[in-house]
C-alpha positions in Angstrom: 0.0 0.0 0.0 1.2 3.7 -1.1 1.5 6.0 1.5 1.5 9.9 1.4 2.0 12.4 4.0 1.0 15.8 4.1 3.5 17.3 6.9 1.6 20.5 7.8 2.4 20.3 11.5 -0.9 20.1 14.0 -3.3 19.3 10.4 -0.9 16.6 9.3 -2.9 13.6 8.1 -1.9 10.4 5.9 -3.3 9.9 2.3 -3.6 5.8 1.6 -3.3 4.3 -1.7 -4.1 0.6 -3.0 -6.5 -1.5 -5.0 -9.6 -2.2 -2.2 -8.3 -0.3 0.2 -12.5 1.1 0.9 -13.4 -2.7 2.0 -10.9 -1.7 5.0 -11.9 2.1 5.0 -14.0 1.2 9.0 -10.2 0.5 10.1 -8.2 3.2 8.5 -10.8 5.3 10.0 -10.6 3.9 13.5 -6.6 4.3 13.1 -6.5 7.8 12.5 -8.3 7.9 16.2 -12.0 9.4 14.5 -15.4 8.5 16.9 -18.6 9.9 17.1 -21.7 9.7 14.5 -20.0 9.7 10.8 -22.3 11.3 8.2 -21.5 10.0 4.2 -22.1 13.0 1.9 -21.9 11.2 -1.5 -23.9 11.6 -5.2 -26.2 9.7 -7.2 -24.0 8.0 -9.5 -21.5 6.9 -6.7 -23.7 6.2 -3.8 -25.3 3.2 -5.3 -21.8 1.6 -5.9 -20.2 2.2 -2.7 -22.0 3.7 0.2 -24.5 0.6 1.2 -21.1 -1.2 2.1 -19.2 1.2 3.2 -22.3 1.9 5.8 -22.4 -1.8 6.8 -18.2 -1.9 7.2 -18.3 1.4 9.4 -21.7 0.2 11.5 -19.9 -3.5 12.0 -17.5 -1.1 13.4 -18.8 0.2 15.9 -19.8 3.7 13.9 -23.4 5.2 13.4 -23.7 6.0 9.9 -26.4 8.0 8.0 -26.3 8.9 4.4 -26.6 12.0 2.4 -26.6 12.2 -1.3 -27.1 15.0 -3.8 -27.6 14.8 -7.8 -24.1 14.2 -9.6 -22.7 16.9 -11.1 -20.9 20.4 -10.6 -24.2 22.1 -10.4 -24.5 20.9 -6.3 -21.8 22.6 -5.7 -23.9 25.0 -4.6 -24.9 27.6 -1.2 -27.9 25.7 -1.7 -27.0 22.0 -0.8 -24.2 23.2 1.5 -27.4 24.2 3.7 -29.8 21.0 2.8 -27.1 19.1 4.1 -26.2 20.7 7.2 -30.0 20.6 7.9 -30.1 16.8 7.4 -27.3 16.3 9.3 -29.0 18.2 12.4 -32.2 16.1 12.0 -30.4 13.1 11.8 -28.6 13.9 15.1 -25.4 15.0 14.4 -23.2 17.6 16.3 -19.9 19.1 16.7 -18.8 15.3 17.7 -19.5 13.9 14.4 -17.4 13.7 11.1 -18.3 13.6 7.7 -16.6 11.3 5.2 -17.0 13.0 1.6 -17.6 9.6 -1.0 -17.5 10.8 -4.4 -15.5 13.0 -7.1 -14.2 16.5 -6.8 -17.8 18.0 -6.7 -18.4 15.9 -3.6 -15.4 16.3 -1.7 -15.2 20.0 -2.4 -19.0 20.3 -1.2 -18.8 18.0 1.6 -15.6 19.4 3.0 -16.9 22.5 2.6 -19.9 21.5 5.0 -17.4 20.1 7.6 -15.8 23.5 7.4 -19.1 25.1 8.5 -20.9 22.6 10.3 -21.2 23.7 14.2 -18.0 25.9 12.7 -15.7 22.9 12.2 -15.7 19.1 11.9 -13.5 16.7 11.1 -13.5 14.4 7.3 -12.2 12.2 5.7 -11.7 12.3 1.7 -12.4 8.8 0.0 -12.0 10.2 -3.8 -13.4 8.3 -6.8 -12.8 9.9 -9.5 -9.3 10.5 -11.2 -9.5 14.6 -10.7 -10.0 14.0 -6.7 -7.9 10.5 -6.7 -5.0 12.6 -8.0 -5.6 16.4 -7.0 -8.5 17.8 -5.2 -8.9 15.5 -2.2 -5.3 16.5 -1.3 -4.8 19.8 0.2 -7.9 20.8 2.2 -9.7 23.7 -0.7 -13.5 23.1 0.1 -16.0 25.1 -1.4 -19.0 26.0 -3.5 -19.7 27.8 -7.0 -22.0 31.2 -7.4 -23.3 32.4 -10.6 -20.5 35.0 -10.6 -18.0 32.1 -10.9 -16.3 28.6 -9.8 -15.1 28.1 -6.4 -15.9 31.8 -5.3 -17.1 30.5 -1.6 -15.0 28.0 0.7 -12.4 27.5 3.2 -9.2 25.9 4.0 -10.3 22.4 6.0 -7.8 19.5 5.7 -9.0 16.3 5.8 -7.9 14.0 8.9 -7.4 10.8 6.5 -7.9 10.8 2.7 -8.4 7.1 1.3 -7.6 6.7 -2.4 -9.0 3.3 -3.8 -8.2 3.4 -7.4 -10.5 0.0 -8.1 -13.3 3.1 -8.0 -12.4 4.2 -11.1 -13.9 1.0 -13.2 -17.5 2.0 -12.6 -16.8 5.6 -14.0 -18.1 6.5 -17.7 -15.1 6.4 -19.9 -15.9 10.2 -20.5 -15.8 11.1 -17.1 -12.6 9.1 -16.4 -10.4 10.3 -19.2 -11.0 13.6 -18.2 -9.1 13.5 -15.0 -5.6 12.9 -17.0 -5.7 16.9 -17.6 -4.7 16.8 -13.9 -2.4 14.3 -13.9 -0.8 15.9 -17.2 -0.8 19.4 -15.5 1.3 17.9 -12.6 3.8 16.2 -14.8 4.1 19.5 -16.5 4.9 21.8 -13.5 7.2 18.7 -11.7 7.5 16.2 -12.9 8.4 15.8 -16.5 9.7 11.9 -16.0 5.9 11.3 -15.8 4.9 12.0 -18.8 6.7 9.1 -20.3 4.4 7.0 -17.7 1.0 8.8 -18.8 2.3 8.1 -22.5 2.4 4.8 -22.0 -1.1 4.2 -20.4 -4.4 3.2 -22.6 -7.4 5.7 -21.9 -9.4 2.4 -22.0 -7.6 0.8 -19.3 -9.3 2.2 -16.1 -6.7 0.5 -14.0 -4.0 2.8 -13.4 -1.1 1.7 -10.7 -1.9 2.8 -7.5 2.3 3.9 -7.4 1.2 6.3 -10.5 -1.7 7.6 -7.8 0.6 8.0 -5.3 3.0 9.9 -7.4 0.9 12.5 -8.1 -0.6 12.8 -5.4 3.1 13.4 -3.6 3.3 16.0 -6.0 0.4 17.9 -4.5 0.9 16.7 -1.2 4.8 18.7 -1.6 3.4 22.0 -3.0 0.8 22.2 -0.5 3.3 21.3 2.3 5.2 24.3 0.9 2.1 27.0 0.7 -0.9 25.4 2.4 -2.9 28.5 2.0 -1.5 29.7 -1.1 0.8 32.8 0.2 3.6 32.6 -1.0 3.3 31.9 -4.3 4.5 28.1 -4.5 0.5 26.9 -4.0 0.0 28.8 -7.3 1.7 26.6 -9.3 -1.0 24.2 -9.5 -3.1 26.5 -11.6 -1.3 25.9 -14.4 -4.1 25.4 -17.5 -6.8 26.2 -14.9 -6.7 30.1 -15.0 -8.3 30.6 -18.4 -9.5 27.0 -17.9 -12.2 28.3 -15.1 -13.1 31.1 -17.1 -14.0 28.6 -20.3 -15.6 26.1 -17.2 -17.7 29.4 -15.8 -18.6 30.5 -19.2 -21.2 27.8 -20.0 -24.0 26.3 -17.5 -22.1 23.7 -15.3 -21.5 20.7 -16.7 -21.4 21.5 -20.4 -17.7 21.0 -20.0 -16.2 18.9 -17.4 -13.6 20.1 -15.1 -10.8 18.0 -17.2 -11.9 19.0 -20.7 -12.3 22.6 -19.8 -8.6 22.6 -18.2 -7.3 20.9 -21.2 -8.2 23.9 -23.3 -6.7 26.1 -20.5 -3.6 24.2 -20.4 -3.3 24.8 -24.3 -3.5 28.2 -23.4 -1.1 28.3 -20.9 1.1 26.2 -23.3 1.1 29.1 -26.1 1.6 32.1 -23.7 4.9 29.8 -22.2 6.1 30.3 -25.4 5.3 33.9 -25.9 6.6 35.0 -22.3 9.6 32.4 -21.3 11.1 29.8 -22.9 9.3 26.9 -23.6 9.8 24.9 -27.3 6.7 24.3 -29.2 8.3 20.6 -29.3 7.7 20.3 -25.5 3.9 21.8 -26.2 3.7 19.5 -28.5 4.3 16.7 -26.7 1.2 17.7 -23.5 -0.7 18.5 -26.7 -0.6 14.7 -27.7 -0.6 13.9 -24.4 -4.2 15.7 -24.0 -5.4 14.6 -26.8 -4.5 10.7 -26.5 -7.0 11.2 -23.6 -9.6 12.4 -25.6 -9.2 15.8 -24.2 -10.5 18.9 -26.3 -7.9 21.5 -27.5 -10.3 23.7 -29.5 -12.8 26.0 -28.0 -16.2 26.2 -29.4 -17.4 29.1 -31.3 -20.4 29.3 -29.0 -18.0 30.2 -25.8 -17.3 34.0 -26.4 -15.0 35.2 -25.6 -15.8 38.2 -23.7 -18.0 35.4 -21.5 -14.3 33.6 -20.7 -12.4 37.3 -19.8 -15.2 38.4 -17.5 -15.1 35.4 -15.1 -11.7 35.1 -15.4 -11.6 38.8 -13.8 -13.8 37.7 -10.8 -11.8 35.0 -10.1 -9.8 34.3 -6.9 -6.7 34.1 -8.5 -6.8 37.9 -9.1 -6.0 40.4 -6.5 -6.7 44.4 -7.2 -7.1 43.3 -11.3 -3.2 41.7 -11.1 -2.8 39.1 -13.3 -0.9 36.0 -11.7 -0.3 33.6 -14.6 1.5 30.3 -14.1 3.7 29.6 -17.5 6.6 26.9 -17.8 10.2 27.2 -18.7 10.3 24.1 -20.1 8.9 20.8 -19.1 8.6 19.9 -15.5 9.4 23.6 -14.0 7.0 25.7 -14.0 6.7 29.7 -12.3 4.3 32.7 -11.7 4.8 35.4 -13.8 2.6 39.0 -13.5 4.1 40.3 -17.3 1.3 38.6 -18.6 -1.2 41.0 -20.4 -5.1 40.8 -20.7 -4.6 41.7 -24.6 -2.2 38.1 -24.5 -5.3 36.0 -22.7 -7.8 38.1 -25.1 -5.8 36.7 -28.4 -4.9 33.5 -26.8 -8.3 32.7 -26.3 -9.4 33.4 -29.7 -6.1 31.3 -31.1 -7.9 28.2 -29.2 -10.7 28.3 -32.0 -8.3 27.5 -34.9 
């Protein structure tokens, strides 16, 4: 089994890797010392997979489990469910002794951490991700939070998770769409870090939904490192990760929610970020080339529609967190595996850049 800390002093907490490593989730559990009533916040495509078993492991155990599941897809990542669920968790009995374990993709761990965050202001969860976005990136790092119309991720709070449990035997019930799109992740970390990797993800089938756990864990020690080094994105080191993702949420926010999935719509962001590397430092267009075919072995889009506009994508880049006081902080590589933050980056650049992803 693949093991991952996340040294951040008093919030440290393990992240555990391995094929059917959920049939023994009641145990890990019990090790990292959590009691009390555990409420599962999960989704309609995942719940009926996982959570009926996962409630019988956790109630063998000596836990009291209720369920809570919204619809699947980005859309509950809303104010909206954050209070539904808090309100079912009250009914149901729960209180600042209780801990939520969030079962599900990106949308559920982001929404469910985001609940623990708030709920009688602060209790603990666990992350069991199943999805490659959250196996590999998002249930790492402790970012909760919800979406408003004004754009993605606008509302949250930083809440590690006490245990995150990554079972990657998950990822055979996903749609093939929903699983390839997770690589853009995976691709960005290779990018910024890790350039070795890529020869790994260029070796792997987008049929074959049976990655290594040791390529899991790899990534997810990438994150687990950069967060280590900026937990709450200070110093500049956190940023890093946006790489593809700050024109990438603009192309997400710009359509209703779920139009694009996270993946595809970072994949077009990563193009971008690829072609302004080249404008503003020193990346080859043989290195772009190569994420390029990377992306686009996974089935990922690298051409925006004509029906995103343009002026759509700009405006909810500008109400996104990343900016401070209209500064733009844009995360370009140097070449392959080494990536920085650079503010020479012009709005004129992202306008034309943006228009180049058409073509």
């Amino acid at each position: 089994m693949a093991s991952v800390h996340v040294n951040l002093g008093s919030r440290s907490y393990q992240v555990l890797c391995d094929y059917g490593i959920l049939e023994n989730a009641a145990k890990h559990i019990q090790e990292a010392g959590l009691q009390g009533k555990v409420a599962i916040i999960t989704d309609s495509n995942v719940g009926p997979y996982y959570s009926k078993t996962l409630v019988e492991k956790l109630n063998t155990a000596g836990y009291q489990a209720t369920t809570h599941s919204v619809p699947a897809g980005e859309a509950s990542k809303s104010m909206s469910k954050v209070e539904l669920l808090c309100r079912e968790m009250t009914q149901d009995g729960h209180d600042r002794s209780s801990f939520v374990i969030a079962l599900g993709g990106g949308v559920v761990g982001d929404l469910a951490g985001f609940v623990a965050s708030v709920f009688y202001r602060g209790i603990p969860f666990v992350q069991i991700p199943t999805t490659i976005v959250s196996l590999v990136d998002s249930s790492v790092g402790g970012k909760t939070g919800v979406n408003i119309a004004e754009g993605k991720n606008l509302v949250g709070a930083f809440h590690q998770p006490q245990l995150v449990l990554a079972d990657p035997a998950t990822l055979s019930t996903l749609p093939g769409r929903e699983y390839r799109e997770g690589y853009a992740e995976a691709i960005k970390h290779a990018a910024i870090r890790d350039a070795a990797m890529l020869t790994e993800l260029e070796a792997l089938s987008p049929e074959d939904q049976a990655p290594a756990a040791e390529l899991i864990a790899r990534n997810i020690s990438i994150k687990a490192r950069v967060v280590e080094e900026d937990e709450q994105e200070i110093s500049g080191t956190r940023a890093l990760l946006n790489f593809g993702h700050t024109i990438g949420h603009g192309i997400e926010a710009a359509v209703p929610y779920g139009t694009l999935l996270h993946g595809e719509a970072i994949s077009l962001g990563i193009r971008a970020a690829l072609l302004l590397s080249e404008e503003y430092s020193t990346l080859t267009p043989q290195d772009s080339e190569r994420v390029l075919k990377l992306l686009d072995t996974f089935q990922l889009p690298l051409t925006l529609p004509t029906k995103i506009k343009t002026e759509v994508v700009l405006e909810k880049m500008k109400r996104d967190k990343k900016f401070s006081g209209g500064t733009i902080n844009f995360v370009l590589l140097d070449k392959l595996g080494s990536a920085f933050v650079s503010k020479e980056v012009t709005w004129k650049s992202i306008e034309q850049t943006i228009e180049t992803l058409r073509s």
